[in-house]
Structure formats: structure tokens, C-alpha cells
C-alpha positions, 0 to 999 in steps of 0.5 A: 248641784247643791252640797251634800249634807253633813249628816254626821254633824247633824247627828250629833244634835239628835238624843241618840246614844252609841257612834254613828256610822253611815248615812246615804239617801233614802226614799223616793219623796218629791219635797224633802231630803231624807237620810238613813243612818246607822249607829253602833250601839253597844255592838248592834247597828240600829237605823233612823231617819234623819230629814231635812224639812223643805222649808220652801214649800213648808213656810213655817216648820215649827208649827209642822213640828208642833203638829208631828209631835202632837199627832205621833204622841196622840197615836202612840198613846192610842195604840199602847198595849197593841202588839208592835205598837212601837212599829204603828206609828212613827216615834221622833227623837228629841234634840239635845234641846228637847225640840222635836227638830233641831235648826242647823246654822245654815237655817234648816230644819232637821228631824229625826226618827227611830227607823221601823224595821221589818217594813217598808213602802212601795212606789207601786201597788203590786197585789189588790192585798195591798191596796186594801191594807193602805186603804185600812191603814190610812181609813184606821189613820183618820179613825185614831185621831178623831178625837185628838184633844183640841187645838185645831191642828195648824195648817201646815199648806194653807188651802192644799185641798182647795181645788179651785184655788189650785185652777186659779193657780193654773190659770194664772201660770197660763196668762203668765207662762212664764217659760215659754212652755204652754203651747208644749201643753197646750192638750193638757191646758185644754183638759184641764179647762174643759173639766174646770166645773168639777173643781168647785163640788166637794167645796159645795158639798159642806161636808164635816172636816176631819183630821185628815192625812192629805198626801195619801199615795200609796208609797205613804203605808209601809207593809209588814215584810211578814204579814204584809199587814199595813202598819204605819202612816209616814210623811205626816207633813200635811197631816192637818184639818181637811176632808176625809174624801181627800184622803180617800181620793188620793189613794184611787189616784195612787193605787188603781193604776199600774203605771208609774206616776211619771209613766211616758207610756200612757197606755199603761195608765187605767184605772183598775177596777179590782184595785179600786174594790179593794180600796173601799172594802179597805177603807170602810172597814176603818171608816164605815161607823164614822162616814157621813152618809153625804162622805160615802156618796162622794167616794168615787168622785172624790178619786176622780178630783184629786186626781185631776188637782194633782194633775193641775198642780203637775200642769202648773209647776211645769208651767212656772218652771218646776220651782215645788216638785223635784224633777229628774229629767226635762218634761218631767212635771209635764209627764206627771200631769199628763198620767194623772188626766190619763187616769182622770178618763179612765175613772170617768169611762168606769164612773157608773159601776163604781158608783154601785160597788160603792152603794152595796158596800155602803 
């Protein structure tokens, strides 16, 4: 078990005024460790969010940073003057340095940013109102930084949307099953080699790039605790150049089904066809004036790949020894791609009545 983290220690590197008084976990995110802490300033507690980068999984933490600060600066300068623009997008405090992180002695990678209050995230869509408010706020995402002045945005995961690249990965943690753990996954290997052909489509399709979000789940949005309205996009770490099906994809993926994405109990994983409506009404009433006519028309395809590369990316961390996603219990890697190839069958049997909701839309 690792050590806990000195979070107070931590604190003391961040420009923040008045005394800190407690920190405790937060969040349910896979890659980095996230804090909240409370500081007494001038008799009122106030909240933000302290986060340790995994730098493991993000090589180059600078560059996230550099891209974070460009992207939060560039949203809240779109967004001055709207109602709780403060509360639209998040704001990272600077170090004692004037760096958007601070780096510890022991070669860690801190951020920290002003808590929102009056809001806050899901792991599971409740309401088709929910969803088609992710939907807007992740489509409205896309739309304010269409015109982020250049330079391209660093890569921050070089090639995370390239499906075929991630089904060559699994082919080599096949070959090399390094823990002994395929014949356990043996089904999900077949399914995934049985449905090898859809990986190459949207590569093919050369459709234009965007500034994409590119880890849309649904627990991605917080939800005003009043309205209910979509406010604020968080976990901006792979927000970087890609496809804005991407994006759309991985919130059918997210939030059409019921089921928990490590749900044992399959039966409960469908894709859920009013979530789904409510997904493209959402996320064309952001998107519509700017979509390619090419972008519309892979939208119900677009759910169904990643999907199944998420799928892929489960199969093959189970198979290498859950050495990226943070696991709870053994298997648990294993139980995550098999929802995913769950849902997959699912969008396939409802393909064709998508497809016409996604045309009358359109």
C-alpha cells in the first residue's frame, strides 16, 4: 500500500490565502489522486481540489499543464460576462512560483484548483435530462475552443483515440499473456478478434480534427445542484487535438446504459435508446452549425467504437497485469471490458433506428 500523501505540505506551495484545515480523498477517477481540502479564510471554510498528476500514464506533465492553463485561460475569457462564468470552467491557482503546478521532492506533479461549489458529478446518468445536459455541455466544450489561438495543443497521450494502434496492443499482450490470464479471456479475446474490422473506419473516414475532450464519461460534467443545468467540463488531461466523434462516442458509451462500467451482473447492460435520443438532441444543439455533414453521419458509429477500444484497452491492461487503470478487486479490469462488449451488442442490435433518429435530427 502506498503512503498517503502530505497534502498540507502540499498546500503550503499553492498561492492560497487563510490556514488549511483538512484534506480527504475525493472522486472516483481511474489515473490520479484527487484531494479536497478546506481552508479557513477569515472565518469562512472555502474548498479546492488538490491532484497528484500520474505521471506514469502522463509522460510529460509540463506540457498537460501548459495545455490545462491554455484551455481553462481561453474558456474563461469566452465565457466573461455569462451568469457564474466562474462556476463554467475550471480556474487553477498558481504556485508560489507562478507555475500552473508545483513538483514536489519526491518528483510529483501537484495542481490545484478553486473548487465549484453548488455542483457536482455522477458515476451514473439518472434522468434523460441528464444526459442531454452532459451532451450540451460537452458539444458547447468543443464549440468555445474552435478557435483557441495556435499552437496545436500537445499531445498529452500520443495516439489515445487510434483504435488500431490500441488492437495491435492487444494482440501483442495476447502473444505475450504475460500473467497467464487469457484462457480466463478467452470469449472477450474472441469478440474482440471477431470485430477487428471496425477499428480502421473512422481513421479512413478523414474526417477534420478538433479540440477535442477525449474522456467524455458522463461523471466528466457536473450538474448545477439547482438547475440541474451542465456547467463545467472537469478532467481536462487528454483534452488535445482528435475527432469530435470521439468525444460523442464516448458518451453513448457512458451514459445509455444503467449498468456501472464494472457492473458483474450483465444483464443490466443495454443501451438505452431514450438515453441515447437525448445524447444527440444535447449534443447537436451545441454542435450542429459546426459538424461536417461526414461528422453527423458517424455519430451512431462513433458510440459503438469506442465503446468497443475501451473495451480493448480493459482486455489488455487485464492481460498485461492492471499496470494503467487502478483496480479494486481481482478481475476487475476483466469485468470492465466485458460491460463495454455487452453494450457493444447492444448499439449493434439498435444500429438501424439510431441511424434514423440521427437523419431527422440532423
Amino acid at each position: 500500500m502506498k503512503e498517503p500523501h502530505d497534502i498540507q505540505l502540499i498546500s503550503r506551495q499553492f498561492q492560497i490565502p487563510g490556514e488549511f484545515v483538512v484534506a480527504e480523498p475525493y472522486g472516483s477517477g481511474h489515473i490520479n489522486d484527487t484531494y479536497c481540502a478546506r481552508y479557513d479564510q477569515g472565518g469562512s471554510q472555502v474548498r479546492y481540489i488538490h491532484q497528484r498528476i500520474n505521471h506514469n500514464v502522463f509522460k510529460n506533465p509540463v506540457a498537460l499543464m501548459e495545455n490545462v492553463r491554455r484551455i481553462t485561460g481561453h474558456l474563461r475569457q469566452k465565457l466573461a460576462g455569462r451568469p457564474d462564468a466562474s462556476r463554467r470552467t475550471l480556474t487553477l491557482v498558481a504556485s508560489r512560483e507562478g507555475q500552473p503546478f508545483h513538483r514536489d521532492e519526491h518528483g510529483n506533479y501537484w495542481r490545484t484548483y478553486i473548487f465549484i461549489e453548488k455542483a457536482r458529478t455522477y458515476d451514473a446518468v439518472q434522468t434523460p435530462q441528464q444526459a442531454f445536459e452532459a451532451a450540451r455541455a460537452f458539444g458547447r466544450f468543443q464549440q468555445l475552443l474552435a478557435d483557441l489561438p495556435g499552437p496545436r495543443l500537445h499531445e498529452t497521450i500520443p495516439d489515445f483515440h487510434h483504435t488500431p494502434k490500441r488492437f495491435a496492443a492487444l494482440e501483442r499482450a495476447i502473444t505475450v499473456d504475460a500473467c497467464n490470464r487469457a484462457a480466463a479471456a478467452s470469449a472477450e479475446i474472441q469478440f474482440a478478434l471477431t470485430h477487428k474490422a471496425m477499428t480502421n473506419v473512422l481513421i479512413e473516414a478523414q474526417l477534420p480534427e478538433r479540440i477535442t475532450h477525449n474522456d467524455t464519461k458522463f461523471n466528466n460534467v457536473m450538474l448545477d445542484d439547482a438547475t440541474g443545468e451542465g456547467i463545467c467540463v472537469i478532467d481536462l488531461d487528454t483534452t488535445m487535438p482528435g475527432l469530435a466523434l470521439s468525444d460523442f462516442g464516448d458518451q453513448v458509451r457512458t451514459t445509455t446504459s444503467p449498468a456501472r462500467e464494472d457492473e458483474r451482473d450483465l444483464s443490466k447492460v443495454v443501451m438505452q435508446f431514450p438515453m441515447f435520443e437525448a445524447l444527440v438532441r444535447g449534443y447537436l444543439s451545441a454542435t450542429r452549425e459546426f459538424l461536417t455533414p461526414a461528422e453527423k453521419q458517424y455519430l451512431v458509429f462513433s458510440g459503438k467504437l469506442i465503446t468497443f477500444e475501451i473495451g480493448l484497452r480493459f482486455l489488455t491492461d487485464y492481460l498485461s497485469g492492471d499496470t494503467y487503470f487502478k483496480v479494486h478487486r481481482d478481475g476487475h479490469n476483466l469485468d470492465r471490458c466485458r460491460t463495454q462488449f455487452k453494450l457493444v451488442e447492444s448499439i449493434i442490435q439498435q444500429e438501424e433506428k439510431m441511424h434514423r433518429l440521427v437523419e431527422d435530427l440532423s
